[in-house]
MARZAVEX-919225 format. One record per atom (N, C-alpha, C, CB): residue number from 1; residue in three letters; x negated, y, z negated. Coordinates in Angstrom, 2 decimals. Glycine has a CB too. Example, Ala and Ser with C-alpha at 12.3 -4.5 7.8 and 13.67 -1.06 7.14 Angstrom:
residues 2
+-----+-----+---------+---------+---------+
:   n : res :      xx :      yy :      zz :
+-----+-----+---------+---------+---------+
:   1 : Ala :  -13.19 :   -5.69 :   -7.80 :
:   1 : Ala :  -12.30 :   -4.50 :   -7.80 :
:   1 : Ala :  -13.20 :   -3.30 :   -7.80 :
:   1 : Ala :  -11.31 :   -4.47 :   -9.05 :
:   2 : Ser :  -12.85 :   -2.25 :   -7.08 :
:   2 : Ser :  -13.67 :   -1.06 :   -7.14 :
:   2 : Ser :  -12.90 :    0.03 :   -7.87 :
:   2 : Ser :  -14.08 :   -0.60 :   -5.72 :
+-----+-----+---------+---------+---------+
END
This chain:
residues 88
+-----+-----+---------+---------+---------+
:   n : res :      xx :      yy :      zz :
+-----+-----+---------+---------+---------+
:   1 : Unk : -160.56 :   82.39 : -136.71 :
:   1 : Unk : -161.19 :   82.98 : -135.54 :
:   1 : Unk : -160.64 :   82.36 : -134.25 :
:   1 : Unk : -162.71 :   82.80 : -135.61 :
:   2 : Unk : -160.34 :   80.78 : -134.38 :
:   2 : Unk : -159.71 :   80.41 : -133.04 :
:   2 : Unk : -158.63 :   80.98 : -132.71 :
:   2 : Unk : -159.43 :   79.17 : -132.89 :
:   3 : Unk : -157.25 :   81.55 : -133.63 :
:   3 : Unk : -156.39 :   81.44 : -133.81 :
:   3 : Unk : -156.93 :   83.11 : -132.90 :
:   3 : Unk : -155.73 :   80.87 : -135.22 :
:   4 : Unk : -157.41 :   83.96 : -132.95 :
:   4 : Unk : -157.47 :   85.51 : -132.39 :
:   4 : Unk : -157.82 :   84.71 : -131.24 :
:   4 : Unk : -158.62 :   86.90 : -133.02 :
:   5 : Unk : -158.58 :   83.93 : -130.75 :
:   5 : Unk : -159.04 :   83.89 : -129.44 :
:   5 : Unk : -157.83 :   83.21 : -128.95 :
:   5 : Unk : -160.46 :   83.17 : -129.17 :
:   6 : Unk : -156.92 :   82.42 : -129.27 :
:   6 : Unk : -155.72 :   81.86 : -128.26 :
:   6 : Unk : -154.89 :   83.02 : -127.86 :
:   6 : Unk : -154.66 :   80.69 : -129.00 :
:   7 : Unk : -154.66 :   83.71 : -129.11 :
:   7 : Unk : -154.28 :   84.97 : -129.11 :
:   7 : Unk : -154.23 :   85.90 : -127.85 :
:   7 : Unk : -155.01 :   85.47 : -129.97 :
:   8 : Unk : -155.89 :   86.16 : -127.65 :
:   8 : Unk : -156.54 :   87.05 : -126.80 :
:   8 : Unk : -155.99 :   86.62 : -125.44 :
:   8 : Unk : -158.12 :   87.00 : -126.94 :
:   9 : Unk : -156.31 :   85.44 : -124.78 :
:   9 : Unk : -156.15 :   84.52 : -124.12 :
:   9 : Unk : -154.57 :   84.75 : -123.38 :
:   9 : Unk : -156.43 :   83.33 : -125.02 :
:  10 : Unk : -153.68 :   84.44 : -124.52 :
:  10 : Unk : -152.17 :   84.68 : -123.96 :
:  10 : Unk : -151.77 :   85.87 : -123.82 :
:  10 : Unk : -151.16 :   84.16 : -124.71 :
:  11 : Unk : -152.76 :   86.57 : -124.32 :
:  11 : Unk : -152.54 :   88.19 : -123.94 :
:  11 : Unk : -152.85 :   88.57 : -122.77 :
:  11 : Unk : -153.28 :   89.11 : -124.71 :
:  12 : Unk : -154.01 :   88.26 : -122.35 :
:  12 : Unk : -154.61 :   88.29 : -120.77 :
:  12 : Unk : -154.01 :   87.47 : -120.02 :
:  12 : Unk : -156.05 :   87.93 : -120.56 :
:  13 : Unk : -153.53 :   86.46 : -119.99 :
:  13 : Unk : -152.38 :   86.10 : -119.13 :
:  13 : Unk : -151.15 :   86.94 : -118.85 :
:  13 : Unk : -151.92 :   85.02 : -119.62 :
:  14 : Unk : -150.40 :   87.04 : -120.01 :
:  14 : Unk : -149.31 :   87.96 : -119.77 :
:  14 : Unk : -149.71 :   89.04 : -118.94 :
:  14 : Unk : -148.78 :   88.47 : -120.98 :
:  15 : Unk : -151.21 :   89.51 : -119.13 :
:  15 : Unk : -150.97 :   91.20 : -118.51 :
:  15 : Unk : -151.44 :   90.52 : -117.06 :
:  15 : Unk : -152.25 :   92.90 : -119.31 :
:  16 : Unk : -151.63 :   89.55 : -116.83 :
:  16 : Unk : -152.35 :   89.66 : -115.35 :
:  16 : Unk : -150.87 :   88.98 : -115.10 :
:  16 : Unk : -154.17 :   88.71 : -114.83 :
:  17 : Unk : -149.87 :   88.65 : -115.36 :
:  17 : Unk : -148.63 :   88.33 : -114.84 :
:  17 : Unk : -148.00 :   89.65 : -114.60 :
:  17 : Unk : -147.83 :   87.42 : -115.75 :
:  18 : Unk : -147.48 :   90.48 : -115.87 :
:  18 : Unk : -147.09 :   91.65 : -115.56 :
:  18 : Unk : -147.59 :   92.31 : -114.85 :
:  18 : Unk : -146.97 :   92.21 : -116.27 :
:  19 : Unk : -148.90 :   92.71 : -114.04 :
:  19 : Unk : -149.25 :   92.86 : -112.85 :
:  19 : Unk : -149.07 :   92.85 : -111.52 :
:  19 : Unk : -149.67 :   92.55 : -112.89 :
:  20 : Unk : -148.23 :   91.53 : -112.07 :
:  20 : Unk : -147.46 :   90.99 : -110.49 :
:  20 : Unk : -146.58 :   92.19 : -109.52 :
:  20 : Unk : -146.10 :   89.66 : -110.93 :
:  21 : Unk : -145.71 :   92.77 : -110.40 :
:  21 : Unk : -144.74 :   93.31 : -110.46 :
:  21 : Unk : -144.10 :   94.52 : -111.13 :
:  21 : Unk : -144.36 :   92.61 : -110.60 :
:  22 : Unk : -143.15 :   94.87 : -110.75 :
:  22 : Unk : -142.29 :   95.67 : -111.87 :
:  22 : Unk : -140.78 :   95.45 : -111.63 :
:  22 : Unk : -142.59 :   97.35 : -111.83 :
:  23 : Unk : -140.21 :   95.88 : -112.95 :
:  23 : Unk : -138.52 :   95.82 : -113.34 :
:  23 : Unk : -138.05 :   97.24 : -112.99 :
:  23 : Unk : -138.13 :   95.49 : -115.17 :
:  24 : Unk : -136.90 :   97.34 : -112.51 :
:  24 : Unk : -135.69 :   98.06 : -112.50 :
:  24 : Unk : -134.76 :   97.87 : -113.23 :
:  24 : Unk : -135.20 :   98.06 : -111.56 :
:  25 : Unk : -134.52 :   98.89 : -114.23 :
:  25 : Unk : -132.97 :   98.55 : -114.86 :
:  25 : Unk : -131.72 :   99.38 : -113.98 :
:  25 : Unk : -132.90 :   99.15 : -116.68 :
:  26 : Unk : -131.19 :   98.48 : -113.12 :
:  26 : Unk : -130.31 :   99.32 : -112.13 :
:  26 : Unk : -128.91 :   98.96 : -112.79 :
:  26 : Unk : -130.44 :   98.84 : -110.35 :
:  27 : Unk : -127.94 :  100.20 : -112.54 :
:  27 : Unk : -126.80 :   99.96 : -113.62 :
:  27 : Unk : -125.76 :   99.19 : -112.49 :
:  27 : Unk : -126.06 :  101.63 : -114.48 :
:  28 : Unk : -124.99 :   98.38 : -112.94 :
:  28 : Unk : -124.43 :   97.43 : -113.00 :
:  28 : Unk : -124.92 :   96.11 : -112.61 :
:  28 : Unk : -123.58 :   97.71 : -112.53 :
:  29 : Unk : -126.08 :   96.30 : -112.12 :
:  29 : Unk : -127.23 :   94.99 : -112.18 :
:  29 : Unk : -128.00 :   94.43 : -113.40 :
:  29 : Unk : -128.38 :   95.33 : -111.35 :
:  30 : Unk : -128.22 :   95.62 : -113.67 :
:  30 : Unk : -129.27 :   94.95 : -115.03 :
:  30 : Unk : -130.75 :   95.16 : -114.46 :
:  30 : Unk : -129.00 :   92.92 : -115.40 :
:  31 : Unk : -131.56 :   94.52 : -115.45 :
:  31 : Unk : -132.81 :   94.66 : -114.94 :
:  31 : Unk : -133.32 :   93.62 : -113.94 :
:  31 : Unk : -133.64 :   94.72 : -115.98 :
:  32 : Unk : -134.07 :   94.54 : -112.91 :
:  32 : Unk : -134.26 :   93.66 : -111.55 :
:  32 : Unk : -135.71 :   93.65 : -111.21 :
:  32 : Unk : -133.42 :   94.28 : -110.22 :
:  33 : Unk : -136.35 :   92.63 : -111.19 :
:  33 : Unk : -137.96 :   92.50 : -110.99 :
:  33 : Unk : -138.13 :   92.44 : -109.67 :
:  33 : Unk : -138.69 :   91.25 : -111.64 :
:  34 : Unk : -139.25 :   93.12 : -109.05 :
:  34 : Unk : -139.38 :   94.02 : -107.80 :
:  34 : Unk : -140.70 :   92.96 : -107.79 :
:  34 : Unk : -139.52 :   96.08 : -107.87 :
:  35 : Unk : -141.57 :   92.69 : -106.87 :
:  35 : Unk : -142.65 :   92.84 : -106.40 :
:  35 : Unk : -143.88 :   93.76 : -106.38 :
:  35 : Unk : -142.35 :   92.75 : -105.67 :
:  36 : Unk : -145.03 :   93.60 : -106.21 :
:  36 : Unk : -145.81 :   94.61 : -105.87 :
:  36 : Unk : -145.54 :   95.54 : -104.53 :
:  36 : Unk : -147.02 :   94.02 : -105.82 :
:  37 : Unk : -146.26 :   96.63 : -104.36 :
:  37 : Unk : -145.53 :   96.99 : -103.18 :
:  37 : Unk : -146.47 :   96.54 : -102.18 :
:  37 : Unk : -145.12 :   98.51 : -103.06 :
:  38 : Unk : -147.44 :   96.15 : -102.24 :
:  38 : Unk : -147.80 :   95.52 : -100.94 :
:  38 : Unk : -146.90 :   94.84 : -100.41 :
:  38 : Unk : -148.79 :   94.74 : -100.97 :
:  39 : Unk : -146.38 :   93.93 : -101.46 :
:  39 : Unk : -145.63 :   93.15 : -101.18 :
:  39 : Unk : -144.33 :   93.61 : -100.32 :
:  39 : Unk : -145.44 :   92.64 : -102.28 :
:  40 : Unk : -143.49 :   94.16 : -100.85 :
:  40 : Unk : -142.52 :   94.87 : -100.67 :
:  40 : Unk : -142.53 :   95.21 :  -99.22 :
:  40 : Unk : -142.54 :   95.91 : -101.54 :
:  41 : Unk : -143.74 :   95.59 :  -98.83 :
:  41 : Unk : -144.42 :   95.97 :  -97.62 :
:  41 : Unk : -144.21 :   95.02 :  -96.34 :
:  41 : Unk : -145.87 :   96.04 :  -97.95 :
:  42 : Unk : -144.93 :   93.87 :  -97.18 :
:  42 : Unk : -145.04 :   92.53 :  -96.15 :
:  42 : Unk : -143.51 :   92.51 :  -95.91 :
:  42 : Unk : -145.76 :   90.84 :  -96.90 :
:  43 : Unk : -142.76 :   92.40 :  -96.92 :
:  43 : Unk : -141.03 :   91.94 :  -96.45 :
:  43 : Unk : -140.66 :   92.50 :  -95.77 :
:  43 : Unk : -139.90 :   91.97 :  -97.22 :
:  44 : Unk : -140.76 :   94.00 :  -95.95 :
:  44 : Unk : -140.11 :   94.97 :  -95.32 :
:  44 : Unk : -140.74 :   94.98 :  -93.70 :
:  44 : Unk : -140.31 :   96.35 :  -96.20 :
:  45 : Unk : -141.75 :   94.75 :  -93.79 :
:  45 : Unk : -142.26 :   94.56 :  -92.05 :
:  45 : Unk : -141.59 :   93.26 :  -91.58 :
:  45 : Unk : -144.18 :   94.34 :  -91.77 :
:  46 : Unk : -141.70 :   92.39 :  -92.62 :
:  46 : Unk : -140.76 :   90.85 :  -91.65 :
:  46 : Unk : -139.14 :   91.18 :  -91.16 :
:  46 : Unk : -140.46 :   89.16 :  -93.01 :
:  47 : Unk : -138.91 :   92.21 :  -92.44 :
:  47 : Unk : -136.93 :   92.59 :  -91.79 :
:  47 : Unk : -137.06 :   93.55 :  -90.76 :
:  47 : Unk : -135.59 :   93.52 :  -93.11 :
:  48 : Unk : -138.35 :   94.04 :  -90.49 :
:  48 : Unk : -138.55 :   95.29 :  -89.12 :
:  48 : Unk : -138.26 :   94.60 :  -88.30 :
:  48 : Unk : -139.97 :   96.04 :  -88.64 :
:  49 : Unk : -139.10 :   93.25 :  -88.28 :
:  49 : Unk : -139.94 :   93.10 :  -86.84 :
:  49 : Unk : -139.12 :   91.74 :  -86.39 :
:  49 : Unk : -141.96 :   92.85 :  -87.01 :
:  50 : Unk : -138.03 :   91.23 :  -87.17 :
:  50 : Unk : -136.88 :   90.65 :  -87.22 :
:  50 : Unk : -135.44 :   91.81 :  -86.17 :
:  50 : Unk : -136.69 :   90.42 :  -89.07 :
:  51 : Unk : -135.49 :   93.05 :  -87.42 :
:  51 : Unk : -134.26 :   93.89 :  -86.71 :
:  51 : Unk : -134.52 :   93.95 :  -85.39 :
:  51 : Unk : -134.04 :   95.39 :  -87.20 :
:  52 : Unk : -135.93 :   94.75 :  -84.96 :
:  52 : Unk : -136.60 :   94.85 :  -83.61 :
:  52 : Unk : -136.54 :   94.10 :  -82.67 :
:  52 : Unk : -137.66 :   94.89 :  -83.64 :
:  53 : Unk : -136.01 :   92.47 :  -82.85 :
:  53 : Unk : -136.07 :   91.10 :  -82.20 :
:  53 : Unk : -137.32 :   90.82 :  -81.61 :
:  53 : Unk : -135.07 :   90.93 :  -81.15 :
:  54 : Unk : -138.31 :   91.02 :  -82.16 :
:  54 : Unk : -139.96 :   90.84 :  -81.77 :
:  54 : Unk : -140.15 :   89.37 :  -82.39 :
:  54 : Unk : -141.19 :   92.18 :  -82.59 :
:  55 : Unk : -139.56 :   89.40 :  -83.86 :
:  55 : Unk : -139.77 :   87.65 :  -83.90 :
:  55 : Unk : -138.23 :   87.19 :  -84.52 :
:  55 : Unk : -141.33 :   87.00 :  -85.21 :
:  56 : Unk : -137.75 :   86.05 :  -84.61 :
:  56 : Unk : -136.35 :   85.55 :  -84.42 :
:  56 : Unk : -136.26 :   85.37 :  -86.03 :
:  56 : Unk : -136.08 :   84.04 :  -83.33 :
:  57 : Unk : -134.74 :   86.10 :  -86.91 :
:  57 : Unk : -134.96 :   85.69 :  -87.79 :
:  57 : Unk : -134.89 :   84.70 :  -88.84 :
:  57 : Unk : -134.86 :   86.16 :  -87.85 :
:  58 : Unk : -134.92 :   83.37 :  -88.16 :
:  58 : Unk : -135.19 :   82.19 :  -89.09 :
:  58 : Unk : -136.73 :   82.09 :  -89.30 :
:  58 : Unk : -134.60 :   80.76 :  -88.47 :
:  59 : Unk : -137.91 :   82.44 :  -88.49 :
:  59 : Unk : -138.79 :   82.54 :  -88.78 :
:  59 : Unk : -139.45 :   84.08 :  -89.71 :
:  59 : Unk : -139.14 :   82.14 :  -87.69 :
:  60 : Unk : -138.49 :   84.46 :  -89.47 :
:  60 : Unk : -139.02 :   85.71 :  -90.92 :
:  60 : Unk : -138.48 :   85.49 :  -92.30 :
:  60 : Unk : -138.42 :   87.42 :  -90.66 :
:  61 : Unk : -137.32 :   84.27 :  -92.04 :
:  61 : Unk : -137.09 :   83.77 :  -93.52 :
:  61 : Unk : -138.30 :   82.99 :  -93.89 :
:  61 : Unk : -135.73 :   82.81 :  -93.70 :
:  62 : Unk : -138.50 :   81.59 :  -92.97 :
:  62 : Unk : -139.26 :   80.86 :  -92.77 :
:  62 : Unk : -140.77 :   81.87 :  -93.83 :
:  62 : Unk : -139.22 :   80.53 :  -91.00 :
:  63 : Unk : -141.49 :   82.53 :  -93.58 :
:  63 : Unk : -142.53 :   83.27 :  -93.45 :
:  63 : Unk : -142.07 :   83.72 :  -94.71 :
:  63 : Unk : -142.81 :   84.17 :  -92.23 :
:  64 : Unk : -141.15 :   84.66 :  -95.07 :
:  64 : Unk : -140.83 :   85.44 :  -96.57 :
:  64 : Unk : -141.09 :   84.17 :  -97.46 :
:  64 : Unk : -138.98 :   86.17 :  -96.82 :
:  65 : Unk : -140.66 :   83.29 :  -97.14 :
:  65 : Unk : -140.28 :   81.86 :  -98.26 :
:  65 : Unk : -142.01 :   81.56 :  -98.74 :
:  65 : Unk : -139.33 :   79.97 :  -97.14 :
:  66 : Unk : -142.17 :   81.34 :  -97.67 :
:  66 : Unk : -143.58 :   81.21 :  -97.77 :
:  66 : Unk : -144.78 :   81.85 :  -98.62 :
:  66 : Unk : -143.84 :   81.41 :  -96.74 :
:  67 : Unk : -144.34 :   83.00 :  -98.37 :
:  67 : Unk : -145.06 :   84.07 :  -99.04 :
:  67 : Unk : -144.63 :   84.07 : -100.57 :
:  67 : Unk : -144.76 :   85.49 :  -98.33 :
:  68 : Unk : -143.46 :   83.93 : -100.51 :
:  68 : Unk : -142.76 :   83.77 : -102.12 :
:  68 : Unk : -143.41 :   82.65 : -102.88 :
:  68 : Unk : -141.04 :   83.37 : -102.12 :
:  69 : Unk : -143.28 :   81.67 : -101.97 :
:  69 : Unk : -143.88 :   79.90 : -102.98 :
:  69 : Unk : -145.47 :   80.14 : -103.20 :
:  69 : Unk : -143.74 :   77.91 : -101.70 :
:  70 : Unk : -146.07 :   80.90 : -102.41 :
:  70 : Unk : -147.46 :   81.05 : -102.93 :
:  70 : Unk : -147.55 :   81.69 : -103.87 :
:  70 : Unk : -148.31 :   81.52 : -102.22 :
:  71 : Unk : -146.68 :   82.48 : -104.18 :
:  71 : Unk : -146.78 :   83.95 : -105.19 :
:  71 : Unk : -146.48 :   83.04 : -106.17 :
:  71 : Unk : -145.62 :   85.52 : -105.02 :
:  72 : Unk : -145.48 :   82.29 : -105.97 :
:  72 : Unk : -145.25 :   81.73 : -107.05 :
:  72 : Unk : -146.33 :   80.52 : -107.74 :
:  72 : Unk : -144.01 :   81.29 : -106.77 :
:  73 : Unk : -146.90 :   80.07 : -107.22 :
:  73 : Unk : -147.70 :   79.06 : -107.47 :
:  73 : Unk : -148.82 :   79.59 : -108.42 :
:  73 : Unk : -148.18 :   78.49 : -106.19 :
:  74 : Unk : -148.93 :   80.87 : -107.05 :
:  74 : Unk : -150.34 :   81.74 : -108.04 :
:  74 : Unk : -149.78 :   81.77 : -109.83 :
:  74 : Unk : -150.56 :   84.01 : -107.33 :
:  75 : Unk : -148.42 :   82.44 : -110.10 :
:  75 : Unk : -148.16 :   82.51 : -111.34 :
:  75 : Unk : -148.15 :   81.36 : -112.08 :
:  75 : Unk : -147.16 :   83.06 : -111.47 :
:  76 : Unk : -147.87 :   79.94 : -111.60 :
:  76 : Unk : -147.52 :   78.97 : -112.26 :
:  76 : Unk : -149.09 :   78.10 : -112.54 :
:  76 : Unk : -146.29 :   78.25 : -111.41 :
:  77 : Unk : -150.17 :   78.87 : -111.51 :
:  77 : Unk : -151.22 :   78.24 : -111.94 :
:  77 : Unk : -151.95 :   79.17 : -113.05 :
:  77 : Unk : -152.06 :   77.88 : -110.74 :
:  78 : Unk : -151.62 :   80.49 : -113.38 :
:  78 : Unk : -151.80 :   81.27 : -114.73 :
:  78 : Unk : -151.28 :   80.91 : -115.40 :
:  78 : Unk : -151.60 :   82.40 : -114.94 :
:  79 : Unk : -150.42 :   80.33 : -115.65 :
:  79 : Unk : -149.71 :   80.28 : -117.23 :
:  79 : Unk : -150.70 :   78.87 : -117.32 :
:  79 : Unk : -147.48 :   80.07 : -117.45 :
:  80 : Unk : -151.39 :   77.66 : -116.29 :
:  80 : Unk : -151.46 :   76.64 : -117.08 :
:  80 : Unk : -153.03 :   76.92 : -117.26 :
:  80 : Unk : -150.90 :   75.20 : -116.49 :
:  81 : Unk : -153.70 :   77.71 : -116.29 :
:  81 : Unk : -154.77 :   78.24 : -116.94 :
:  81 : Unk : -154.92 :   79.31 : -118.88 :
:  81 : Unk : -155.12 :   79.12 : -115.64 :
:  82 : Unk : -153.80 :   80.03 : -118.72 :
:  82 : Unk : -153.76 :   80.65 : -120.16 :
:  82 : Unk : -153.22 :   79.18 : -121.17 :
:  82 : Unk : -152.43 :   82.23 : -120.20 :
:  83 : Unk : -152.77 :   78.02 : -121.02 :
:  83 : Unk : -152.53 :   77.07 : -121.71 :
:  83 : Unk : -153.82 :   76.19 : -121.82 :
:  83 : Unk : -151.40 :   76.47 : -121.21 :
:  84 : Unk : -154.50 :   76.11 : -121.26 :
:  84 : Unk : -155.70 :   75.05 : -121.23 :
:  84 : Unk : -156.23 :   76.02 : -121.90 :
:  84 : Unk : -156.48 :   74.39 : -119.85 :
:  85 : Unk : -156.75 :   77.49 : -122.06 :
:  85 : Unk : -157.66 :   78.13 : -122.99 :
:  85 : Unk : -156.91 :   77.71 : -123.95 :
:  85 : Unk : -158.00 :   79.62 : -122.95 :
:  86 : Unk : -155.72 :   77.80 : -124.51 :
:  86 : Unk : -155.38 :   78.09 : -125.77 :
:  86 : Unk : -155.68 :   76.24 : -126.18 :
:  86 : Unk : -153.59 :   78.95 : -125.94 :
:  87 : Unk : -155.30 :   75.92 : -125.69 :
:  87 : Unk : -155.98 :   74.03 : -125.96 :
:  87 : Unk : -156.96 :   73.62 : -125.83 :
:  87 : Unk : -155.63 :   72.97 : -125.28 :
:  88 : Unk : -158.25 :   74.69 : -125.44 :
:  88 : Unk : -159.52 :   74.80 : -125.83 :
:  88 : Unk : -160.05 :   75.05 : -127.13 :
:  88 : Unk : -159.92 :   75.57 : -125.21 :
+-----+-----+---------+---------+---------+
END
């Protein structure tokens, strides 16, 4: 019975990861993992409002980066949450 619940566990992780995002299989790239499109959104307004010269663009890298390391964190703090269940 534990053995279905770690199970369960790494299953619901994975899908709230795959969530994140989606893949493109673009040909001569290969498959390419996209963002959500909110997301997509946020970037795409930082390369606007960059092209526009409204803000300078080391600070719209600055800001993308940013946005990326949180995203990322968020994922890296799911996987150790789906690991502590399964070591429950």
């Amino acid at each position: 019975m534990a053995e279905k619940s770690i199970t369960g566990h790494r299953n619901a992780v994975d899908r709230v990861l795959a969530a994140q995002g989606f893949a493109l299989d673009l040909p001569g790239l290969g498959r390419v993992h996209l963002p959500r499109p909110e997301q997509l959104a946020y970037y795409g307004a930082l390369g606007a409002l960059a092209a526009a010269e409204i803000i300078e663009w080391p600070v719209a890298v600055v800001l993308a980066t940013g946005h990326w390391l949180v995203q990322n964190q968020h994922n890296r703090v799911a996987h150790q949450i789906g690991e502590a269940l399964e070591d429950a």
